[in-house]
DSSP file (Angstrom, degrees, kcal/mol; ACC not computed):
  #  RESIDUE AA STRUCTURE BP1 BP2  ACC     N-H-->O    O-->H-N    N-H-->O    O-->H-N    TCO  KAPPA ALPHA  PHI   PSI    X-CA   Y-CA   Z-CA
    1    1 A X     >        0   0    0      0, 0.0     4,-2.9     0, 0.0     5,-0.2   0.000 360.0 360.0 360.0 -30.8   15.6    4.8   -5.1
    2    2 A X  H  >  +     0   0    0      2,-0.2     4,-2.3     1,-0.2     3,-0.1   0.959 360.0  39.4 -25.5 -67.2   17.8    5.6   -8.1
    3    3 A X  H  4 S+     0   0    0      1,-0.2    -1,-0.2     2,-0.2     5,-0.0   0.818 112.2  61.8 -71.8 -32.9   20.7    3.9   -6.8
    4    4 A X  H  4 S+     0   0    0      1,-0.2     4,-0.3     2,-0.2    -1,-0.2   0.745 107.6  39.7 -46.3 -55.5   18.6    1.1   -5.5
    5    5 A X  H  < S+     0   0    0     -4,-2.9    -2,-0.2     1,-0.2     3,-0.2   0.873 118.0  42.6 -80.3 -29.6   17.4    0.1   -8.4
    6    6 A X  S >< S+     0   0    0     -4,-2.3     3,-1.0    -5,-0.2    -2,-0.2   0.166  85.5 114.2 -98.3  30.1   20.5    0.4  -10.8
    7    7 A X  T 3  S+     0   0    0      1,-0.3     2,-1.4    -3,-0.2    -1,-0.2   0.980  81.0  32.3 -66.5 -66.9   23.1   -1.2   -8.0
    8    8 A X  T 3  S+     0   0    0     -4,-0.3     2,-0.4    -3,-0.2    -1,-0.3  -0.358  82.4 135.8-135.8  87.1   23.9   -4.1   -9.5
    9    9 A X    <   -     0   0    0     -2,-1.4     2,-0.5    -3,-1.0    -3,-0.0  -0.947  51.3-131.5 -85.6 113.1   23.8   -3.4  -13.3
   10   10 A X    >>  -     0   0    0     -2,-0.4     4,-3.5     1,-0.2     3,-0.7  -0.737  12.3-148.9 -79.8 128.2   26.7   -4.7  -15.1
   11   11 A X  H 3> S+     0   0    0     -2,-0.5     4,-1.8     1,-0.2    -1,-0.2   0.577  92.3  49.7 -44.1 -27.4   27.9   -2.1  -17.1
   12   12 A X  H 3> S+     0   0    0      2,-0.2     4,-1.2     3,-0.1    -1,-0.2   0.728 115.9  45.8 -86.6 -20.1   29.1   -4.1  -20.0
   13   13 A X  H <> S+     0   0    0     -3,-0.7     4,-1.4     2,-0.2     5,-0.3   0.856 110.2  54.2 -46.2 -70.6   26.0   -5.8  -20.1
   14   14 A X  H  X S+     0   0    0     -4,-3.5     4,-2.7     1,-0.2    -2,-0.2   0.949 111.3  43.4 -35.0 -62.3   24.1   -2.6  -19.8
   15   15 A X  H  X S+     0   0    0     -4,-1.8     4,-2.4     2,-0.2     3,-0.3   0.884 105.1  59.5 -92.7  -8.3   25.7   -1.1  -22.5
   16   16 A X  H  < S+     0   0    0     -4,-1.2     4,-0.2     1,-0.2    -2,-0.1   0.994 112.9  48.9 -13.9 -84.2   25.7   -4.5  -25.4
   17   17 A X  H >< S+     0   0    0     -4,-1.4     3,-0.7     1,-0.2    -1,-0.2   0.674 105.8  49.8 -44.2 -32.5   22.0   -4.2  -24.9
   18   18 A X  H >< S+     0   0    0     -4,-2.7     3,-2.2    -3,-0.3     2,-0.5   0.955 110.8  56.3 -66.4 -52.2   21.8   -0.1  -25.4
   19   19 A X  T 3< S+     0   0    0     -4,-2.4    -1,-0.2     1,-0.3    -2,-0.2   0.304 105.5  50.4 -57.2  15.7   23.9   -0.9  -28.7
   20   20 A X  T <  S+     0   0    0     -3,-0.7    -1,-0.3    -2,-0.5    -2,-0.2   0.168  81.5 117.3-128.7 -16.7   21.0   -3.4  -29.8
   21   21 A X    <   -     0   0    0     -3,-2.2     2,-0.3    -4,-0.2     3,-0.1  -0.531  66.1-141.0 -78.0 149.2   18.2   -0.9  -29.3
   22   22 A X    >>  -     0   0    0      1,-0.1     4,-1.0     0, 0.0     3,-0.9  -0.677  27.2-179.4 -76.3  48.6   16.4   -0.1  -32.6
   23   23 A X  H 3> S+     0   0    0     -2,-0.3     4,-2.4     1,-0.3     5,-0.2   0.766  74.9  80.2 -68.5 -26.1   16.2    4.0  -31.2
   24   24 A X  H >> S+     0   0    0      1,-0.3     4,-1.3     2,-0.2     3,-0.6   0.847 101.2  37.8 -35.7 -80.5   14.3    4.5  -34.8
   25   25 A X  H <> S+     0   0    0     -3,-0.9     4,-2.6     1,-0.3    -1,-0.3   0.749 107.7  56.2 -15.2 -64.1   11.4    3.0  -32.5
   26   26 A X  H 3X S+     0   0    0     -4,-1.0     4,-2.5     1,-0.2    -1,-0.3   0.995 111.5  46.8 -52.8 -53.0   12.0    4.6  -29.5
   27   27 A X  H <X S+     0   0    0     -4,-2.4     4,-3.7    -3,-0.6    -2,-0.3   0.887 113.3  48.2 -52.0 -53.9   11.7    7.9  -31.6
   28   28 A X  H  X S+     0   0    0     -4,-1.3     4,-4.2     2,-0.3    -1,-0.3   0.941 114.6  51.4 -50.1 -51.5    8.3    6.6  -33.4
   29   29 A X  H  X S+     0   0    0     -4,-2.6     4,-2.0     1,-0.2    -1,-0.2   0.900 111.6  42.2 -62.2 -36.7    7.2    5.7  -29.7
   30   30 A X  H  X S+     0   0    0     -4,-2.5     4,-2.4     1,-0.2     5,-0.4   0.927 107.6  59.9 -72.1 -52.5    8.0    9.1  -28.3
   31   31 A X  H  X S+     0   0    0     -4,-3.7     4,-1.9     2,-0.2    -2,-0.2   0.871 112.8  41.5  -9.8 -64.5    6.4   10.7  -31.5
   32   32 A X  H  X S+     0   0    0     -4,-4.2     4,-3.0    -5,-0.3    -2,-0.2   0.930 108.8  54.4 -51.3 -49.1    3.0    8.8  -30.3
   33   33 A X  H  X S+     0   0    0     -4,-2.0     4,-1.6     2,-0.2     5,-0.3   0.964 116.7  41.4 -66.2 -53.5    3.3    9.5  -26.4
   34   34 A X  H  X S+     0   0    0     -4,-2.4     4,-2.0     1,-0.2     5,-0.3   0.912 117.9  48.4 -83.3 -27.3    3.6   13.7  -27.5
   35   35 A X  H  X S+     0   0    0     -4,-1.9     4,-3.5    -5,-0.4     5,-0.2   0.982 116.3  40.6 -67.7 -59.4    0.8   13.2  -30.2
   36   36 A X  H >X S+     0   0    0     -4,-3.0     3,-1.5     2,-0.3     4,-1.4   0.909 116.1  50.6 -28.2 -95.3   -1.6   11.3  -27.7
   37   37 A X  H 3X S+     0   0    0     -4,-1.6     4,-1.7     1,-0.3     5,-0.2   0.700 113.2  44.2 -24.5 -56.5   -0.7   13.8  -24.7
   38   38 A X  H 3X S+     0   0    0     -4,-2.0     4,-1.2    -5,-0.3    -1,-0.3   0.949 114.4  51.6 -73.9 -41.1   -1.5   17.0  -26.9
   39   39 A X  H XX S+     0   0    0     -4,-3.5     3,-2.4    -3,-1.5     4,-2.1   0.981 116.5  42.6 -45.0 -61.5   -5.1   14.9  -28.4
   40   40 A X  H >X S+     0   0    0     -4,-1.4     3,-1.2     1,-0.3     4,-0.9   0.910 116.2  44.5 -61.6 -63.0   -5.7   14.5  -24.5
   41   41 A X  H 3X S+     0   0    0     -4,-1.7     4,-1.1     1,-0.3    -1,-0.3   0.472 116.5  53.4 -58.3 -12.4   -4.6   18.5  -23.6
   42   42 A X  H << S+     0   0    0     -3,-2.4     4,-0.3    -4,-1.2    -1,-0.3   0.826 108.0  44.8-106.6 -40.9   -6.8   19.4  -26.8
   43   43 A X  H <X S+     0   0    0     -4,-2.1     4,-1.1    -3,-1.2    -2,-0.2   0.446 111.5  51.8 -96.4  24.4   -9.9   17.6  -25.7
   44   44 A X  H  X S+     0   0    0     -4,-0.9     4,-3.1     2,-0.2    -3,-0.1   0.844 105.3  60.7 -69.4 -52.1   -9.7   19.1  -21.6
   45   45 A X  H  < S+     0   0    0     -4,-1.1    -2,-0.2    -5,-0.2     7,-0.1   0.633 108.3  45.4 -70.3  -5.8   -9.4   22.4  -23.4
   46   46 A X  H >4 S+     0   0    0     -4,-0.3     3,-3.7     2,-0.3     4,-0.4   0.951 107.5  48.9 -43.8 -88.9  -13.0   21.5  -24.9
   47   47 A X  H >< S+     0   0    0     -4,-1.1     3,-1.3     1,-0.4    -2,-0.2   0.822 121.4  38.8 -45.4 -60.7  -14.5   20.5  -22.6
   48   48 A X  G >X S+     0   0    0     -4,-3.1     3,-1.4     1,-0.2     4,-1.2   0.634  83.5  97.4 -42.3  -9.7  -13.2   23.8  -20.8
   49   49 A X  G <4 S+     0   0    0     -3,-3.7    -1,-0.2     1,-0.3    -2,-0.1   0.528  72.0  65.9-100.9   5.5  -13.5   26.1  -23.7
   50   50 A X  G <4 S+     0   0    0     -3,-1.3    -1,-0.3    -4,-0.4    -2,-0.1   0.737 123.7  23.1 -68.4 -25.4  -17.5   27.8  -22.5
   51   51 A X  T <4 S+     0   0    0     -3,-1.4     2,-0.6     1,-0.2    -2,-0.2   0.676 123.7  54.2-120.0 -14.1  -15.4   29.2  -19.5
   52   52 A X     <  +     0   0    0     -4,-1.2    -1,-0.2    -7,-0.1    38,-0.0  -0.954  39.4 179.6-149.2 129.9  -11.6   29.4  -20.7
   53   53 A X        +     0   0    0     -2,-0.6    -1,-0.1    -3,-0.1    -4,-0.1  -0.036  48.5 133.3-113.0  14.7  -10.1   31.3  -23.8
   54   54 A X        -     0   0    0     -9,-0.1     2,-0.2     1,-0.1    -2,-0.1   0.003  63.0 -92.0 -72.8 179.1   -6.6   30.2  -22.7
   55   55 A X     >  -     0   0    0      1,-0.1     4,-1.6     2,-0.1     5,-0.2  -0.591  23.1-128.5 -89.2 156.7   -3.7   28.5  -25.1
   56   56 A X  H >> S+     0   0    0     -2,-0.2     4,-2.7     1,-0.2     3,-0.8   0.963 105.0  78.1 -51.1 -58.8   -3.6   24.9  -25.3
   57   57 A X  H 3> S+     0   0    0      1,-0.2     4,-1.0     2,-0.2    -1,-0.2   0.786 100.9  39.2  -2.7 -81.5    0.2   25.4  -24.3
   58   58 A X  H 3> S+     0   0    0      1,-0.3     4,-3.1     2,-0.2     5,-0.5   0.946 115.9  52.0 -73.2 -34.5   -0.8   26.0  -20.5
   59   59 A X  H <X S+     0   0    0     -4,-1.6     4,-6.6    -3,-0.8     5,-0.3   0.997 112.8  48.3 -34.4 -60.4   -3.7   23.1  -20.7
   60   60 A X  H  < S+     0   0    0     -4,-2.7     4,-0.3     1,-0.2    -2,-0.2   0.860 112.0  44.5 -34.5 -61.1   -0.9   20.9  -22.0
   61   61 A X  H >X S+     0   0    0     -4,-1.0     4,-1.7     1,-0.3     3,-0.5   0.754 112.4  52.9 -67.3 -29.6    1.8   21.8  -19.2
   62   62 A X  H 3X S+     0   0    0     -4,-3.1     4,-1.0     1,-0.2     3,-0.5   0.963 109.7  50.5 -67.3 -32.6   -0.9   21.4  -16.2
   63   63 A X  H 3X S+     0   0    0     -4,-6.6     4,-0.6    -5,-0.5    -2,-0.2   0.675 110.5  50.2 -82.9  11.8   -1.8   17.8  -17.6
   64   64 A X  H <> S+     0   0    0     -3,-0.5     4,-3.5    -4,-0.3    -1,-0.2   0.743 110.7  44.1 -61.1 -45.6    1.8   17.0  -17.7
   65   65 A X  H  X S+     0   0    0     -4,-1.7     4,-0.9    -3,-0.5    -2,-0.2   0.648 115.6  49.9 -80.6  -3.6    2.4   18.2  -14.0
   66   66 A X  H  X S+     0   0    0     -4,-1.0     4,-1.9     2,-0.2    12,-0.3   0.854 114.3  46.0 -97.8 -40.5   -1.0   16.2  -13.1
   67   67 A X  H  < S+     0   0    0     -4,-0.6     4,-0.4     2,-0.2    -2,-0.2   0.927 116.3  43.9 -70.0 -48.9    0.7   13.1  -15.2
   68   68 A X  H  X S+     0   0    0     -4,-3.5     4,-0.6     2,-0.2     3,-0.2   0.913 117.0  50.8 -60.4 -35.9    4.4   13.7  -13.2
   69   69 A X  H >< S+     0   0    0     -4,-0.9     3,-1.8     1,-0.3     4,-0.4   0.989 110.2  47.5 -71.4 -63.2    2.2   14.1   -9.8
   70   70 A X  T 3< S+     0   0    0     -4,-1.9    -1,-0.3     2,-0.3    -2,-0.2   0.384 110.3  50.9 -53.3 -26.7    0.4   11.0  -10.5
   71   71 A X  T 34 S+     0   0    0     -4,-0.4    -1,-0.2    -3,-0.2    -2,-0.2   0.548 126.3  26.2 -94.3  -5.7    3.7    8.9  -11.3
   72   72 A X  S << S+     0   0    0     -3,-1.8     2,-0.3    -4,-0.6    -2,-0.3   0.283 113.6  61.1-139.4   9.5    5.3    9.9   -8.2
   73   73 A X  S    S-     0   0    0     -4,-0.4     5,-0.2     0, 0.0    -1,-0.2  -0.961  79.2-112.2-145.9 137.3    2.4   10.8   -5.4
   74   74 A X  S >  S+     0   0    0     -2,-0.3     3,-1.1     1,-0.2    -2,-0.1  -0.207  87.8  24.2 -68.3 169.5   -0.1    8.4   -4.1
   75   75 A X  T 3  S-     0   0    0      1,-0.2    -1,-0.2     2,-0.1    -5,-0.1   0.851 121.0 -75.3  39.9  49.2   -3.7    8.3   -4.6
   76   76 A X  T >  S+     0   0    0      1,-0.2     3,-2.6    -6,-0.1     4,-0.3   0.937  78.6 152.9  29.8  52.3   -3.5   10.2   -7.7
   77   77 A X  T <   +     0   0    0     -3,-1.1     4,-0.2     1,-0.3    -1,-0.2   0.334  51.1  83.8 -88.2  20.8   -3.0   13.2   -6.5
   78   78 A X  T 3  S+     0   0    0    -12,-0.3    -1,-0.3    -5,-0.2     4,-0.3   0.388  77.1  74.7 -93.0   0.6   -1.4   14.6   -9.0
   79   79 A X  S <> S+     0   0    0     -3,-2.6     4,-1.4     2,-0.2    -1,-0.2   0.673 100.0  46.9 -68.0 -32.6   -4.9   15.3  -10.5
   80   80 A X  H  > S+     0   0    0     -4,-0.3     4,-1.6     2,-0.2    -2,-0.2   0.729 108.5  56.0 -76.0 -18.5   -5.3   18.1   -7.9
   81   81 A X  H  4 S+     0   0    0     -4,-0.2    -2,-0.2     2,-0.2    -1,-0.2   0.399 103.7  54.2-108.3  -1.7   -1.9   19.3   -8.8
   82   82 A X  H  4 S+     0   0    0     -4,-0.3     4,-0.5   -16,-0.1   -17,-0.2   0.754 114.8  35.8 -46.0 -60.4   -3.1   19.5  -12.2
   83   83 A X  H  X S+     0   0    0     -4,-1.4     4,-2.6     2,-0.2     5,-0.3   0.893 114.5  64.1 -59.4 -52.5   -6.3   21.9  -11.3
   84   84 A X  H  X S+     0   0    0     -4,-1.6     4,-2.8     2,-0.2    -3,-0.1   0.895 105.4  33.6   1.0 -78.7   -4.1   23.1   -9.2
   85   85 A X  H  > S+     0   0    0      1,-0.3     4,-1.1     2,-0.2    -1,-0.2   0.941 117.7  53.7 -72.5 -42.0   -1.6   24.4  -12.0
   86   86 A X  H  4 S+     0   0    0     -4,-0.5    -1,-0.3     1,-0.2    -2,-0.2   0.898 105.7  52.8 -70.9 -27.8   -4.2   25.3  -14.4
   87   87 A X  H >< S+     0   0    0     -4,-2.6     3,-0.5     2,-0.2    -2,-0.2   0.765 108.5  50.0 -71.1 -28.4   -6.0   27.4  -11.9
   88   88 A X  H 3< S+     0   0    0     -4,-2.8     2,-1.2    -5,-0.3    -2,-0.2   0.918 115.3  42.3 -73.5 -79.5   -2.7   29.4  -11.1
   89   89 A X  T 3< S+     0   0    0     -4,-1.1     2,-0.3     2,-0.1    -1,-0.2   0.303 122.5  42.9 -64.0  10.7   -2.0   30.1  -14.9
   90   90 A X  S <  S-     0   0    0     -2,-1.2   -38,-0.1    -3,-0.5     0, 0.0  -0.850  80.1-119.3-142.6 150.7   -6.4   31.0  -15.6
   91   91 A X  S    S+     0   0    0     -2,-0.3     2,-0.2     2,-0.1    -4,-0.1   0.362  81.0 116.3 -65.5 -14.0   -9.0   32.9  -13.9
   92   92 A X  S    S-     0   0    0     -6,-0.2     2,-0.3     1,-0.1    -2,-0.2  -0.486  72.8-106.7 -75.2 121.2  -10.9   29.5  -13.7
   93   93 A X    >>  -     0   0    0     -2,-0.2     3,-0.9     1,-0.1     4,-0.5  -0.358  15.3-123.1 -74.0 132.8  -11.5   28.2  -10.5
   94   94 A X  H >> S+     0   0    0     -2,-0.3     3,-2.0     1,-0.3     4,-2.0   0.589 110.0  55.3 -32.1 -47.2   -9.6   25.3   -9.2
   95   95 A X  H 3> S+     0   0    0      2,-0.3     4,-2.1     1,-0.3    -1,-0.3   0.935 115.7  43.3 -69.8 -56.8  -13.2   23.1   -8.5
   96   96 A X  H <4 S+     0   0    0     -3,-0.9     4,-0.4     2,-0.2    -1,-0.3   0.464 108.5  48.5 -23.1 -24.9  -14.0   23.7  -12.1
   97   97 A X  H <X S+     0   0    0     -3,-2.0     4,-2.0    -4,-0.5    -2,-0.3   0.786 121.2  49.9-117.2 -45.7  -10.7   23.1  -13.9
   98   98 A X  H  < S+     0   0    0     -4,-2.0     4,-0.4    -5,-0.3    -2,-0.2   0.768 103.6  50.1 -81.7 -33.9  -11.0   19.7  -11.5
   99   99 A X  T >< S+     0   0    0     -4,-2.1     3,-0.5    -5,-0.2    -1,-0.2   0.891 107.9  51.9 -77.2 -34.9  -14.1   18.6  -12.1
  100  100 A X  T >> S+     0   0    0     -4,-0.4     4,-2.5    -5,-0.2     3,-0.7   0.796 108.4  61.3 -65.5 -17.8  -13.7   18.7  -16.4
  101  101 A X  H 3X S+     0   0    0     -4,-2.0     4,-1.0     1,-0.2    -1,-0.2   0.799 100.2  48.8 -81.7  -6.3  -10.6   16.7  -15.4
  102  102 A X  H <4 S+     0   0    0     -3,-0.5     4,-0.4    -4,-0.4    -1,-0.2   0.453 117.8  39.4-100.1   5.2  -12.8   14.3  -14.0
  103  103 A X  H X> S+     0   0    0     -3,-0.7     4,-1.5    -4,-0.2     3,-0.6   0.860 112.4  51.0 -76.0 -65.2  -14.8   14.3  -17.1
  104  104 A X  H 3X S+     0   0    0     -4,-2.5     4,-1.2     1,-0.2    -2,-0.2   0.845 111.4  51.6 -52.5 -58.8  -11.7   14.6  -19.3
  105  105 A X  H 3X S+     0   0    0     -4,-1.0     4,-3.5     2,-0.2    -1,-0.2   0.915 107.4  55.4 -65.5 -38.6  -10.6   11.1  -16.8
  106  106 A X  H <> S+     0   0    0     -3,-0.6     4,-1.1    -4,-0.4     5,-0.2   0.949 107.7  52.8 -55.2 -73.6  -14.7    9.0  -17.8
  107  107 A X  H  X S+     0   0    0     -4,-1.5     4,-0.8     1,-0.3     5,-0.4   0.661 106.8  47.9 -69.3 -18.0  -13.6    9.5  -21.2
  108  108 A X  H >X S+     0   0    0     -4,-1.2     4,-1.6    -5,-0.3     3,-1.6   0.937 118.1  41.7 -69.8 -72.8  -10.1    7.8  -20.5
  109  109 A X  H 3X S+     0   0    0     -4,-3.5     4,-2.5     1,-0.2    -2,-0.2   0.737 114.3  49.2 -74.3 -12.7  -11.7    5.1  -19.0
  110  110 A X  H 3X S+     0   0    0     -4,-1.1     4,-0.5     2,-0.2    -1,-0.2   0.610 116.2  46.7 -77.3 -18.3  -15.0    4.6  -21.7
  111  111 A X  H <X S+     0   0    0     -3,-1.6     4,-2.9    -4,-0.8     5,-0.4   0.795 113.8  44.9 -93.3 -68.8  -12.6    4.7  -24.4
  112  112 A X  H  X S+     0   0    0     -4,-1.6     4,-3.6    -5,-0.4    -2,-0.2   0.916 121.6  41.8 -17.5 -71.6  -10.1    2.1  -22.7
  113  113 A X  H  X S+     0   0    0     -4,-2.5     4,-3.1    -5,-0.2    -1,-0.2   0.942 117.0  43.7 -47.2 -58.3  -13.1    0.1  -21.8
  114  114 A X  H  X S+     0   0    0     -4,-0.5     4,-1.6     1,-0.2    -2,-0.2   0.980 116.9  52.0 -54.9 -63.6  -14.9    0.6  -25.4
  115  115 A X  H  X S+     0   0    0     -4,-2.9     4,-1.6     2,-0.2    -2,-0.2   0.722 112.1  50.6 -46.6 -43.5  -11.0   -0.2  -26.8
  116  116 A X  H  X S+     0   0    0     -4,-3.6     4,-6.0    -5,-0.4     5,-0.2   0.944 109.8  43.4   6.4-101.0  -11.1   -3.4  -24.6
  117  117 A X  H  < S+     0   0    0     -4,-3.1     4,-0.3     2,-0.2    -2,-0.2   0.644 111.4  51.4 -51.9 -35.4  -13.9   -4.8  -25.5
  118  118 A X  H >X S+     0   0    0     -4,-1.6     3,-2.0     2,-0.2     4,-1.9   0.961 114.5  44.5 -86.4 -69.8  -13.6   -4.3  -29.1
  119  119 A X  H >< S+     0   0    0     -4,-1.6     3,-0.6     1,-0.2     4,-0.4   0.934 117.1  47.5 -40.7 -52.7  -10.0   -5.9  -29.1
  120  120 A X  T 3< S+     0   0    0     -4,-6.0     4,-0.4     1,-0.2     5,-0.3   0.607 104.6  54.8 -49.7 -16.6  -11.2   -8.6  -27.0
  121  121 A X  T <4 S+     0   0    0     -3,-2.0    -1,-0.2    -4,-0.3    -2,-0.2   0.558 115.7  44.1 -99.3 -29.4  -14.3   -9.2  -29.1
  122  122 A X  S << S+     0   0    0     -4,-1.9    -2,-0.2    -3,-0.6    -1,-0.1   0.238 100.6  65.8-117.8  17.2  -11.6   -9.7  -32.6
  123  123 A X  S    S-     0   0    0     -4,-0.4    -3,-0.1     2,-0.0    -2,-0.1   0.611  89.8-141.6-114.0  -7.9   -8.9  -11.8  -31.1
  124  124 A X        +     0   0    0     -4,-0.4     2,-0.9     1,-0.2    -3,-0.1   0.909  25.4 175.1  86.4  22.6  -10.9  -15.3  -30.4
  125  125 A X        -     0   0    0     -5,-0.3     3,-0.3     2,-0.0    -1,-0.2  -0.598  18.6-146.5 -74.4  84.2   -9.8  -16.2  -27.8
  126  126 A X  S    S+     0   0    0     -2,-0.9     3,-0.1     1,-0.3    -1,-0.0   0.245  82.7  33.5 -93.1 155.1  -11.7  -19.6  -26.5
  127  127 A X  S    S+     0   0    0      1,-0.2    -1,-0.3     2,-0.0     2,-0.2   0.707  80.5 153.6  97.0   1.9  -12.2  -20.1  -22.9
  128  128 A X     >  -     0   0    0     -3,-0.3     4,-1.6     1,-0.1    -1,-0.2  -0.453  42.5-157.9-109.8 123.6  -12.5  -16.6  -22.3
  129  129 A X  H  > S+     0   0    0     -2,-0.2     4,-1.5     2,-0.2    -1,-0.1   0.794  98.5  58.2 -83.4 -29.2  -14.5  -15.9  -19.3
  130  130 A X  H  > S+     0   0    0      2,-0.2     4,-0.7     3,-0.1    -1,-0.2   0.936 110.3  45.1 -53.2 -54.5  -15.0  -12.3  -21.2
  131  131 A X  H >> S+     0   0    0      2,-0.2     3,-1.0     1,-0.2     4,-0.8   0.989 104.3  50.8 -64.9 -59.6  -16.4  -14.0  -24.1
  132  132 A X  H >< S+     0   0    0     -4,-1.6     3,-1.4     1,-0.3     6,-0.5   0.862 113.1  51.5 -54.2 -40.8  -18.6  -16.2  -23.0
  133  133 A X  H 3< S+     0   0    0     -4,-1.5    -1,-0.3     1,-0.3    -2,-0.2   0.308 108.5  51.8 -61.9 -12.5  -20.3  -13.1  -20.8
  134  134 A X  H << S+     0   0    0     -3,-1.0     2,-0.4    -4,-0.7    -1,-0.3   0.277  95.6  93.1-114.9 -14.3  -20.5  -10.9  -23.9
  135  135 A X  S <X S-     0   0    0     -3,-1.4     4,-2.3    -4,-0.8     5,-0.2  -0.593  74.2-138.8 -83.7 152.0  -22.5  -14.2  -25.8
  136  136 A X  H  >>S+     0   0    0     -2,-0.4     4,-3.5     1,-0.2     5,-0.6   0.948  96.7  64.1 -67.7 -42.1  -26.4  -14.0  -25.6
  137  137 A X  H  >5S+     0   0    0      1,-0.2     4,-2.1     2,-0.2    -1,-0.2   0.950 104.0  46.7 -57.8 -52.4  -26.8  -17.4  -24.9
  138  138 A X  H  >5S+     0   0    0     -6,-0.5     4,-5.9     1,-0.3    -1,-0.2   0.805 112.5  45.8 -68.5 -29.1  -25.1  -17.1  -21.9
  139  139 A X  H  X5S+     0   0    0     -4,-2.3     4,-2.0     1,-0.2     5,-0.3   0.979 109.0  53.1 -52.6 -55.8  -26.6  -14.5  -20.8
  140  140 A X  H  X5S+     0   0    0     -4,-3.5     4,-0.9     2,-0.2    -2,-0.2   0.848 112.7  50.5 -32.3 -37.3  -29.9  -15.9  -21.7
  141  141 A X  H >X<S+     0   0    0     -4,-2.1     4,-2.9    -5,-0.6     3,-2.7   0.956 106.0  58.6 -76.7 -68.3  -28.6  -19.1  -19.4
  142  142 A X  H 3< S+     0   0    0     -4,-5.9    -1,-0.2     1,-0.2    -2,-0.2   0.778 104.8  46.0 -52.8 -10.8  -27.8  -16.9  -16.8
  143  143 A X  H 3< S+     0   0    0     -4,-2.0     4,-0.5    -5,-0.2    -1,-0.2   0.631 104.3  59.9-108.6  11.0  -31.1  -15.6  -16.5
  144  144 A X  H <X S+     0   0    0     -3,-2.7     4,-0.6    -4,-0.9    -2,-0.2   0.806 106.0  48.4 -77.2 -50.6  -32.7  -18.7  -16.5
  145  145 A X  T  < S+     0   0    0     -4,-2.9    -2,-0.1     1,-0.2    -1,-0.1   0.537 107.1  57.6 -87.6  15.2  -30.9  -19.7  -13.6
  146  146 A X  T  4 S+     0   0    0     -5,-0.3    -1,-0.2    -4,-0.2    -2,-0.2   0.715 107.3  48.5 -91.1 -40.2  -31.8  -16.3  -11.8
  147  147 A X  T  4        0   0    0     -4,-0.5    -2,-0.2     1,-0.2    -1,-0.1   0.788 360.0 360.0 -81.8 -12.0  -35.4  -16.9  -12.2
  148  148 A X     <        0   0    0     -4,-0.6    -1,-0.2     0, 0.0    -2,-0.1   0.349 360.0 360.0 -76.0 360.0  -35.4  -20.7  -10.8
């Protein structure tokens, strides 16, 4: 799919535009992406840490292979190949290391959500079908016309 996609790149094109990249930025960005990952591998190994005295190191590298499974296997099955990998390298059984990852995943999506809302709530945007549903009046309106 490699070849597929980069078939018809012009090369002199291709590379102008690599000579234009800022890489200072890419570096900053990459910096973020391994700080993030190890925050996420730091709080799994909470939520594990009643049952598992292992090093963060082998947390990290199973939510990596769960992140690689997941970019490249449908239905996000790289979340099993995640427990999966943490169970080989632990005594902790695979339905255990897979259910905190589905803990570990609510907190992805309550912080996202929470992160959302909050951005959405400070940029003002009018017309916002988001907005108006987050104002009281409307709610209030909408439950006016629930009770008629």
């Amino acid at each position: 799919f490699l070849v597929l996609a980069i078939r018809d790149i012009n090369l002199s094109d291709f590379i102008r535009l690599m000579s234009s990249v800022d890489f200072r930025l890419l570096v900053v960005a990459f910096i973020i992406v391994c700080a993030n990952s190890l925050l996420r591998a730091l709080r799994w190994q909470i939520l594990l840490s009643p049952d598992h005295d292992g090093r963060l190191g082998d947390v990290f590298w199973a939510m990596m292979i769960g992140y690689l499974g997941n970019a490249y296997l449908p239905a996000r099955m790289g979340e099993f190949l995640r427990a999966y990998a943490l169970g080989r390298k632990t005594s902790l059984s695979t339905v255990k290391i897979f259910s905190t990852g589905i803990i570990e995943r609510a907190f992805d999506t309550l912080f996202l959500v929470l992160t959302g809302w909050v951005a959405l709530r400070f940029l003002h945007m009018p017309g916002s079908l988001f907005f108006a549903a987050s104002r009281k009046d409307y709610l209030d309106l909408l439950h006016q016309d629930r009770s008629h």
